[in-house]
C-alpha positions in Angstrom: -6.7 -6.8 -11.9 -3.2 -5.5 -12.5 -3.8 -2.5 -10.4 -3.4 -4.8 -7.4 -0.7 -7.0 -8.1 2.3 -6.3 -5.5 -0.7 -4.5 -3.2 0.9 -5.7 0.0 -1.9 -4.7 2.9 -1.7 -5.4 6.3 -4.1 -5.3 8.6 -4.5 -5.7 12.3 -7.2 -6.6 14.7 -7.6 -5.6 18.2 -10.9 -6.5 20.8 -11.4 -5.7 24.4 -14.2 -7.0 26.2 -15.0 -5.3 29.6 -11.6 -3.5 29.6 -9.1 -6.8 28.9 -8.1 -7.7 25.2 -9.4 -10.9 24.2 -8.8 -11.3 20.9 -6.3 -10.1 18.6 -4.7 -11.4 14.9 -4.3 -10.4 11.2 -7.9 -9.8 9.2 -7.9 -10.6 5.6 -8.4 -8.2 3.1 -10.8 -9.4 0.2 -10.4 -9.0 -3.6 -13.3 -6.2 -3.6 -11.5 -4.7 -0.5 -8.4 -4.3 -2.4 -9.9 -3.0 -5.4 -11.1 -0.4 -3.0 -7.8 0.6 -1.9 -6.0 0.3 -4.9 -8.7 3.2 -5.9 -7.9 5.2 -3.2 -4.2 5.0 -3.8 -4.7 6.2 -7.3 -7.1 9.1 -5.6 -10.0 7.7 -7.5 -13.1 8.3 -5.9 -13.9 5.8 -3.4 -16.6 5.3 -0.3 -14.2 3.7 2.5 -16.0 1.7 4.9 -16.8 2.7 8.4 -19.1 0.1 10.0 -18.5 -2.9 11.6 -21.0 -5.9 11.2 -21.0 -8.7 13.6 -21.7 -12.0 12.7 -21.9 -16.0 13.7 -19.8 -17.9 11.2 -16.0 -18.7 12.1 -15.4 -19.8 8.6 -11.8 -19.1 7.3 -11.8 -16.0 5.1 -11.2 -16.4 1.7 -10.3 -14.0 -1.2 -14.1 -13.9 -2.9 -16.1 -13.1 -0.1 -18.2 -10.3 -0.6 -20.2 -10.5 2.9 -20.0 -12.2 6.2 -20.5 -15.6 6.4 -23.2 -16.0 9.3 -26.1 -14.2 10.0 -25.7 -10.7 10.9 -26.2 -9.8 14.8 -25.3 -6.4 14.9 -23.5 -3.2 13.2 -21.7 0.2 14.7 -20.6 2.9 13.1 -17.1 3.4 13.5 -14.5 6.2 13.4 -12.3 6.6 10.8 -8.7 8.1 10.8 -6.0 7.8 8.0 -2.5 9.2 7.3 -0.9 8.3 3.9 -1.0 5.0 4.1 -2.8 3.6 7.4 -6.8 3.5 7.6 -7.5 3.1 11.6 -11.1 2.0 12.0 -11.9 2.2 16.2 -15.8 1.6 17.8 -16.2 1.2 21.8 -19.7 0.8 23.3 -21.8 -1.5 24.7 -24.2 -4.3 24.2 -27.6 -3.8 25.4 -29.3 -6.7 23.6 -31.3 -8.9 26.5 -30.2 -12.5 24.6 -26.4 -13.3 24.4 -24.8 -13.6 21.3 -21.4 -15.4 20.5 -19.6 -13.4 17.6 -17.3 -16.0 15.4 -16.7 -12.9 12.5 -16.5 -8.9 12.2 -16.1 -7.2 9.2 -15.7 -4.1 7.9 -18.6 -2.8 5.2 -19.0 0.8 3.6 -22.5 2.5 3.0 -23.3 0.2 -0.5 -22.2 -3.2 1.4 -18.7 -3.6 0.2 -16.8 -5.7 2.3 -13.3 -4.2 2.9 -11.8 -7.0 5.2 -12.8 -9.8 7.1 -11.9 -11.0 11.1 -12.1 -14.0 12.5 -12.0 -14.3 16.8 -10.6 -17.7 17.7 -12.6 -18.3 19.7 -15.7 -17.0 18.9 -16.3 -15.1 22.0 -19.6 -14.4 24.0 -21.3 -11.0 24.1 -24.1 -10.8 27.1 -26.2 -8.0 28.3 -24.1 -4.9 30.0 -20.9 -5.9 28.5 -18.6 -3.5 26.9 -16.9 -3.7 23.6 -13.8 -1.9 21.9 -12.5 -2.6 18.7 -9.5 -1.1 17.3 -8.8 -2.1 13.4 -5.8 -1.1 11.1 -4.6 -1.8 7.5 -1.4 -0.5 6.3 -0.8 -0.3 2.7 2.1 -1.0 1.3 5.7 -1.7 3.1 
């Protein structure tokens, strides 16, 4: 995989809950995510990702993953914007499930299942009926 040697991605996480940020860090990019943007560097055709999945599992992300770690709660589309070299994912709504669910992973998938990048709350954080959600996601690749 010379193609992605010297690939430097960075990516950024962002999540309100009921209007305050509550969690924010760095996401990891996996090796099937980066293939994925090495492709789309080269303007090969590529299917970029646009849903988030939410899941149980705070396990540390590590290179080979190829889905999230827990089971699956929910998915939302979300909206995709790029520039040259900056993907911005964002998704705000709410959650109208009638049984709480804590979220310990998000990650970002593309219509066939590819995993792009992986983000883990610490803390996993709690998600009851009514509550409101925003999520604001960038990678830069590159400097």
């Amino acid at each position: 995989s010379g193609l992605m040697e010297g690939l430097a991605v960075k990516g950024y996480v962002k999540v309100w809950k009921d209007g305050a940020l509550i969690r924010e860090g760095s996401n990891r990019v996996v090796e099937k995510g980066l293939e994925c943007l090495a492709k789309l560097i080269n303007s090969e055709s590529v299917t970029l990702p646009t849903i988030f999945s939410f899941g149980t599992s705070s396990a540390a992300t590590i290179d080979s993953m190829e889905a999230l770690q827990g089971t699956k709660l929910f998915s939302k589309q979300a909206t995709l914007t790029r520039d040259t070299r900056t993907l911005k994912w964002a998704w705000e709504g709410s959650y109208e499930e009638d049984s709480s669910v804590t979220v310990g992973e998000i990650g970002i998938f593309n219509s066939d299942n590819l995993m792009l990048a992986r983000f883990v709350p610490i803390p996993a954080f709690t998600l009851a009926k009514g509550a409101t959600i925003k999520i604001s996601w960038e990678i830069k690749i590159g400097g």
